[in-house]
C-alpha positions in Angstrom: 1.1 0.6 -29.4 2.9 1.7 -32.9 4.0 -0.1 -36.0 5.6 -3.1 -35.1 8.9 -4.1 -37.6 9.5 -7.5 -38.3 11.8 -8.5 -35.5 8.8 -7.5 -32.7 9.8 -5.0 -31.6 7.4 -1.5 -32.1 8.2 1.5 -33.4 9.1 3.2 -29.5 11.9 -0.3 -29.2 13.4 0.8 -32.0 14.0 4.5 -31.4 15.1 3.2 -27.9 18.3 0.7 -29.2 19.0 3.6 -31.8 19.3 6.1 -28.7 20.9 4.1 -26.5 23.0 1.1 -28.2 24.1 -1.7 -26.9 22.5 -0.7 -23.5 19.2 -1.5 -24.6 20.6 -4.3 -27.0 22.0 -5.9 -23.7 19.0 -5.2 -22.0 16.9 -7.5 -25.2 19.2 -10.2 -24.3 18.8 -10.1 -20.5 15.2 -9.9 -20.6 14.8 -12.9 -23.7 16.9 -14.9 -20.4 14.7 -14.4 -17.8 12.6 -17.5 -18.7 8.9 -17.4 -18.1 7.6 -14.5 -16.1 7.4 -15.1 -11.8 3.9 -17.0 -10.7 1.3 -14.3 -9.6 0.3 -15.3 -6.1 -1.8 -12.2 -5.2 -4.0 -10.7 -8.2 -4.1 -7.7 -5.3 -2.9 -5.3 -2.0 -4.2 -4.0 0.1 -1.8 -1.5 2.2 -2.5 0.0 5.5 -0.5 2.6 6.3 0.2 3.6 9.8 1.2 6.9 9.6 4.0 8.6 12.2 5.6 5.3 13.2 3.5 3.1 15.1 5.0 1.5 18.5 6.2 -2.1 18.1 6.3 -2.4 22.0 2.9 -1.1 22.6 1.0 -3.4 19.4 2.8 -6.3 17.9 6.4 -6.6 20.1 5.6 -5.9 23.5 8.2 -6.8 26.0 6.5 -8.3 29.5 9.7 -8.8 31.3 11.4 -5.8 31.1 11.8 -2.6 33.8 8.7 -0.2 33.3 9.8 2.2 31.3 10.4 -0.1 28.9 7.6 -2.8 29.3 5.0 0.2 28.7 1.3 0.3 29.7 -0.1 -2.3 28.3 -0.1 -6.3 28.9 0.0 -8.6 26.2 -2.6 -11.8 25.2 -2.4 -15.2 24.3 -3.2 -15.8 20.4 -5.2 -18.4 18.3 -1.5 -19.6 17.7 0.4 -20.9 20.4 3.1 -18.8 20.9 1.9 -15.9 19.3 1.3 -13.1 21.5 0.2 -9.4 21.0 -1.4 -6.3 22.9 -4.3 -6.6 24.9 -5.8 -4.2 22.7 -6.1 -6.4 20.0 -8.4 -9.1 20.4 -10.2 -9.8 17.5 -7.1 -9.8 15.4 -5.8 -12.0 17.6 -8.5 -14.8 17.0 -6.9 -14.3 13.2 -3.5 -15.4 14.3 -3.2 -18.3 11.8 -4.0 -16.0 8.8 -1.1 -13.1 9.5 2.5 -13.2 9.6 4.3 -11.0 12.1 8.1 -9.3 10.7 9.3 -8.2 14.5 13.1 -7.7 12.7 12.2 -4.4 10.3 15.1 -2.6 9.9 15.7 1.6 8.3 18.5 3.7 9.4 16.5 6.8 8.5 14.5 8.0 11.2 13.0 11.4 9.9 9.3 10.9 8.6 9.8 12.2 5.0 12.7 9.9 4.2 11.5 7.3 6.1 7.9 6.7 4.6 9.4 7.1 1.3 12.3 4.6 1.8 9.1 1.9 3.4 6.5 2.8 0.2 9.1 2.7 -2.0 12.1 0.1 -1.0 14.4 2.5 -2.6 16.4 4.8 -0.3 15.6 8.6 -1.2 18.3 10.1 -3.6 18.3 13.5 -4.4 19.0 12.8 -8.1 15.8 10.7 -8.4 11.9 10.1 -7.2 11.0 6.9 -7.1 7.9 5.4 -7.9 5.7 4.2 -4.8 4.1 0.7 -4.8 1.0 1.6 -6.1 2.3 3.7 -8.9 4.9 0.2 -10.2 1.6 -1.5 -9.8 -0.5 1.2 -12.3 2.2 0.9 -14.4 3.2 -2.6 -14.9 -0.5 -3.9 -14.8 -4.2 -3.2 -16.2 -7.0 -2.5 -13.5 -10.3 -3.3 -14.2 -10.7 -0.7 -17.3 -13.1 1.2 -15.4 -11.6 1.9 -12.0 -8.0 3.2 -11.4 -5.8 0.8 -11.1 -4.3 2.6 -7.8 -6.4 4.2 -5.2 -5.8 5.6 -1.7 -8.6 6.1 0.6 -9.4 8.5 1.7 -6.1 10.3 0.6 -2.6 9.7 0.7 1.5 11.0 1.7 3.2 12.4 -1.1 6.0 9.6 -1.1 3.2 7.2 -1.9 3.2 8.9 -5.6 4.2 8.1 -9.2 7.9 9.7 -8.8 9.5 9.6 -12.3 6.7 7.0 -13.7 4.9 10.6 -14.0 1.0 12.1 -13.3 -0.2 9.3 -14.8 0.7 7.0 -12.2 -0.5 9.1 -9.2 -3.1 7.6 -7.0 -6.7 8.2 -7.6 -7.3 9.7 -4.0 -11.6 9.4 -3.0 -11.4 12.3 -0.5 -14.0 12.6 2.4 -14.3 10.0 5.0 -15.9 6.7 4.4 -17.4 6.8 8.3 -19.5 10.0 7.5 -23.4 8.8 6.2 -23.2 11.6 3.5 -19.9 10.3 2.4 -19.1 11.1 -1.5 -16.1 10.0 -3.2 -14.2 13.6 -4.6 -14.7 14.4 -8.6 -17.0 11.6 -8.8 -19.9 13.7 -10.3 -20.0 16.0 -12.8 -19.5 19.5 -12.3 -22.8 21.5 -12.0 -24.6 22.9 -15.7 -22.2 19.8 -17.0 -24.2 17.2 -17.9 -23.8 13.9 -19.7 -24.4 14.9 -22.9 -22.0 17.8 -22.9 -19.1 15.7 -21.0 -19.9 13.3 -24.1 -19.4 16.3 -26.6 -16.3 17.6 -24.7 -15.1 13.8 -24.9 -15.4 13.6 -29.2 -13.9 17.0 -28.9 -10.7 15.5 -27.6 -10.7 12.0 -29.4 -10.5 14.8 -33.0 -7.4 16.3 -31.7 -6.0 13.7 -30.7 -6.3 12.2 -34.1 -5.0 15.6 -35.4 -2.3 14.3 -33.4 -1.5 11.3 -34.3 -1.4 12.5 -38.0 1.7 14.4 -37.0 3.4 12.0 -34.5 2.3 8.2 -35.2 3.0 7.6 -31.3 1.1 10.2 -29.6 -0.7 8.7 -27.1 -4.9 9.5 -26.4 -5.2 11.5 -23.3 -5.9 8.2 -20.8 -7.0 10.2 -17.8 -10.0 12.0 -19.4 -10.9 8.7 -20.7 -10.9 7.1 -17.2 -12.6 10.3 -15.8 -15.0 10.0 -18.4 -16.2 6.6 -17.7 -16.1 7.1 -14.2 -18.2 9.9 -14.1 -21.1 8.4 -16.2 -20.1 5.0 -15.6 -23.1 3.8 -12.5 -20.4 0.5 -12.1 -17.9 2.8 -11.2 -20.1 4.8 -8.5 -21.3 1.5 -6.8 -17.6 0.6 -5.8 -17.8 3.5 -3.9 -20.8 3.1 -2.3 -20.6 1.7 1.2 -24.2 1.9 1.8 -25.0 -1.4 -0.6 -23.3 -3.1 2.3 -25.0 -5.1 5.0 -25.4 -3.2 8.3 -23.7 -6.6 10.1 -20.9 -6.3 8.0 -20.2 -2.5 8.5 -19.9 -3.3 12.2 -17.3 -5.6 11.6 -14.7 -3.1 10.8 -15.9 -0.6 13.1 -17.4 2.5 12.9 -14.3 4.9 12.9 -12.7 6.0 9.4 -10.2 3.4 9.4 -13.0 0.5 9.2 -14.5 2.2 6.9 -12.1 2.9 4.4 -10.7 -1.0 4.9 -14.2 -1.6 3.9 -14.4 0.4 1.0 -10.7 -0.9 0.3 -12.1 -4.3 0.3 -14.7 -3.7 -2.4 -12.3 -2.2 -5.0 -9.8 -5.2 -5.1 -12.8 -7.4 -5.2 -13.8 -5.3 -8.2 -10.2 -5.8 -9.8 -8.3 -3.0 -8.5 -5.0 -4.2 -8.0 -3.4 -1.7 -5.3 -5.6 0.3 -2.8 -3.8 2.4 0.0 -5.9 3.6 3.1 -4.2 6.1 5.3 -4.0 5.7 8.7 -2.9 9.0 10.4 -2.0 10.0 14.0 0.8 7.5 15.1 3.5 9.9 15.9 3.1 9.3 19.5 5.6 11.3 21.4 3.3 12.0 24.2 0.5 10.7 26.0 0.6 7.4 24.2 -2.5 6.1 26.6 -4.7 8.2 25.1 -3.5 8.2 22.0 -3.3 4.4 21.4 -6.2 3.5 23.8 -8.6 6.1 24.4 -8.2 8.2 21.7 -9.1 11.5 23.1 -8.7 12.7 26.7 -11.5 11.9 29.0 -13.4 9.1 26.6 -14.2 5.6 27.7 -11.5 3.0 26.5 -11.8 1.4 23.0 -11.7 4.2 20.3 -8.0 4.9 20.1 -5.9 3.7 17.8 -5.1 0.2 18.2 -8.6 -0.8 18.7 -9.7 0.8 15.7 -6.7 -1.0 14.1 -8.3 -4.4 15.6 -11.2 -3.9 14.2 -10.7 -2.7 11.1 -7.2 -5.1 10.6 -9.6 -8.4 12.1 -12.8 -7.1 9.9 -10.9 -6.7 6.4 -8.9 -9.9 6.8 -11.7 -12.8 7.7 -13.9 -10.8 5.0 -11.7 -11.3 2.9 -11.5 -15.3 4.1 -15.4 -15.7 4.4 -15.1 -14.4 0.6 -12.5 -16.6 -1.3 -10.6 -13.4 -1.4 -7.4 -13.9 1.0 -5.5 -15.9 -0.9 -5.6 -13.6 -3.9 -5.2 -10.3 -1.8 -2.0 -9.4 -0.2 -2.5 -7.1 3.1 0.1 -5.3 4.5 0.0 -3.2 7.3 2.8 -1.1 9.0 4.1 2.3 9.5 7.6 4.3 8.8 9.2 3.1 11.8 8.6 2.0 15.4 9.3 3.9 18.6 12.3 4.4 21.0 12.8 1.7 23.7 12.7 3.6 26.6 9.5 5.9 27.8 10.2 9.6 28.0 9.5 12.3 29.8 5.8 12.9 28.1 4.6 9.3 29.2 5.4 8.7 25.1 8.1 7.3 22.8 10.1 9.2 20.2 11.5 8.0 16.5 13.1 4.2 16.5 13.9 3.1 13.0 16.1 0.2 14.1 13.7 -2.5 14.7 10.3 -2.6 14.4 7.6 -4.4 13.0 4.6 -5.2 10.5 1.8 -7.7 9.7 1.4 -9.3 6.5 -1.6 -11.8 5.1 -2.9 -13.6 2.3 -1.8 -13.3 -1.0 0.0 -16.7 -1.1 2.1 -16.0 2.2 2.3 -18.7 5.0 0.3 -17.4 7.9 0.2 -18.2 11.9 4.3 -17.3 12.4 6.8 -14.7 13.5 9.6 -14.2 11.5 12.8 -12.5 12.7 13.0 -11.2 16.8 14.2 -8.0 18.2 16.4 -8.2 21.2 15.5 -8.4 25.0 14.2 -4.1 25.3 12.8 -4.1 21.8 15.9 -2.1 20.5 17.5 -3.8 18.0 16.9 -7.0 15.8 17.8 -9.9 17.3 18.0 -11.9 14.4 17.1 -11.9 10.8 16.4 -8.5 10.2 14.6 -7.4 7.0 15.3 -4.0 5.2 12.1 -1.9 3.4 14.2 -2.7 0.6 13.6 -7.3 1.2 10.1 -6.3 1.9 10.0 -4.4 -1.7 11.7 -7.7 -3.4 8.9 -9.5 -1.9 5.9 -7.3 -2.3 7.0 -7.6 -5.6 7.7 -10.8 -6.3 3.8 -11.8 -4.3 2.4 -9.5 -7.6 4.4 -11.4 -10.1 6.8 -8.2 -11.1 10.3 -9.2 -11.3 12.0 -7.1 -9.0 14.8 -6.8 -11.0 12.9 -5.4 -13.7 13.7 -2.2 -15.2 11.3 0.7 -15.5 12.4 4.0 -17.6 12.5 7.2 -17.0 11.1 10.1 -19.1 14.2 10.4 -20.4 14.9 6.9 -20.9 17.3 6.5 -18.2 17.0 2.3 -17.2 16.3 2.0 -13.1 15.5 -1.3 -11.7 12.4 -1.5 -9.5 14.2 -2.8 -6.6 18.3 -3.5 -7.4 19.5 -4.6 -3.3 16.2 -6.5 -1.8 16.1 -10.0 -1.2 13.2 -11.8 -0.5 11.9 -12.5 3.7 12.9 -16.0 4.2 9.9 -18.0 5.4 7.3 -15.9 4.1 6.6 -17.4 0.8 
């Protein structure tokens, strides 16, 4: 922070309304308006994301009573809420009914995976003039992490529209690498580089707090080098290598979240917010399912027994993360989101799979302060439109949001200074809140 004047406003305000005017003058008076800043139902989120556009009709939209190559392979099950229904696949979760909210009225008019998953992780549509910032790289942003963890991580890696767009490097997700199922698993750049030890990573780190003070004699403003810092401490830091370490678990609670990489890294997800990281992404690939849909949602390879595809992973992993979370006072304070880019074409095709279906499709949301045990929104008789209510990635965005305490209408700047508002045309999901 630099020298503040005597109107509040630090030395960086200043240059600002000399640069820009009555822009940034207007922008004072809009922001002294606002009032007191939006309650903060969920300290944290955790997002799941489905990679390649998970099926509505095969997990949480299924159509019973519809011809078959529409209704699909699967039947659907009754729910701890009546009602409720979802894919037989998916029993644990649905013992959780009255903790999750189901949006079956997702809507996106962009049905190429690029400009999809960036439109969904960002709630801006893609322009070529401007990168947006993903989710997780407002969140880094806007709000302070624990001090010794990231303040965004994606496990075990994550899409590059999930990153910091014009926020900068900075803002990019700390990514852990490997796979959290694997018993030698090890969390990437963790450890110090071989010959490196503590003492010289110390030496390196005085090194750079002299020039930056050499700096900061020439340019008041010129800010300490924050990633080393954060490397620094993780590396040495024994805190910091404990919230990686899935062994410190109990074996009975491992099995909860099964034994495939996505448990695992819902798991791991699950001890970084609980360790005050407030956005974690896990990456969920392999939903692209234009072909052989059985074996990739069921079985999950040709020829293995039933159960390690992926929707029961998913039901595992979803079911384990959200009533650990419960059992640990944590729900209420942790927003989970799970969904993908888009759902899946109405019709079967040729392959025995379904293609790209942005019109409807759907997502799960719990705890962080939303109302659980309902469906909001419908898509119509074949799963190919929404029936009513539909939600845009840009209302789930305004919502997200406003579940963190950001104002979605708040303004972020570029690196040129250029004002952009996080989220200018969302709305928030009516009934959620």
């Amino acid at each position: 922070m630099g020298p503040t004047l005597r109107n509040g406003q630090n030395r960086r305000d200043f240059l600002r309304v000399g640069a820009f005017g009555s822009l940034s003058l207007a922008d004072g008076i809009r922001l002294r308006a606002m009032g007191p800043p939006l309650p903060v139902r969920a300290k944290s989120c955790i997002l799941i994301w489905l990679d390649g556009g998970p099926s509505h009709l095969e997990t949480f939209d299924l159509k019973p009573n519809v011809p078959d190559d529409v209704r699909g392979p699967f039947r659907q099950i009754a729910t701890s809420v009546p009602g409720l229904e979802l894919c037989e696949h998916l029993p644990n979760l649905a013992k959780l009914a009255g903790h999750f909210t189901l949006v079956r009225s997702m809507t996106s008019p962009l049905g190429e995976h690029g400009i999809a998953n960036h439109y969904l992780l960002t709630g801006q549509k893609p322009s070529p003039a401007l990168e947006y910032p993903s989710y997780g790289s407002v969140i880094s942003h806007l709000k302070e992490g624990s001090g010794l963890l990231p303040p965004y991580i994606a496990v075990p890696d994550f899409r590059p529209t999930a990153g910091p767009g014009f926020l900068g490097a900075s803002h990019r997700p700390f990514a852990t690498g490997g796979d959290p199922s694997k018993p030698d698993f090890q969390v990437r750049d963790l450890e110090l580089f071989p010959r490196v030890t503590p003492q010289r990573a110390q030496r390196r780190r005085e090194y750079l707090g002299l020039f930056d003070s050499f700096q900061k004699s020439i340019e008041a403003e010129a800010p300490a080098d924050q990633g080393f810092e954060q490397a620094f401490r993780m590396t040495v830091s024994p805190k910091a290598k404990e919230a990686f370490a899935l062994s410190g678990e109990k074996p009975e609670t491992r099995q909860k979240y099964g034994p495939r990489t996505l448990g695992q890294s819902c798991l791991l997800a699950r001890r970084l917010v609980e360790r005050g990281v407030p956005f974690v992404t896990v990456l969920n690939p392999g939903w692209d399912t234009h072909d052989s849909l059985i074996v990739q949602l069921r079985d999950g390879y040709s020829g293995a027994k039933q159960g390690v595809g992926l929707i029961p992973s998913l039901d595992l992993a979803l079911s384990g993360l959200i009533g650990d979370l419960a059992e640990r006072g944590l729900l209420d304070s942790t927003l989970v989101v799970a969904m993908g880019e888009f759902g899946r074409t109405p019709k079967l095709n040729a392959r025995a799979g379904r293609d790209h279906w942005p019109r409807v499709f759907s997502l799960l949301l719990a705890g962080g302060g939303i109302k659980g045990g309902q469906v909001i929104g419908s898509s119509d008789r074949v799963g190919e439109s929404p029936k009513n209510q539909p939600v845009t990635p840009s209302d789930l965005a305004a919502t997200i949001y406003t579940l963190l305490g950001i104002d979605p209408k708040r303004e972020l700047h570029t690196s040129d200074g250029r004002p952009v508002v996080i989220n200018p045309d969302g709305q928030i999901i009516q009934g959620l809140i």
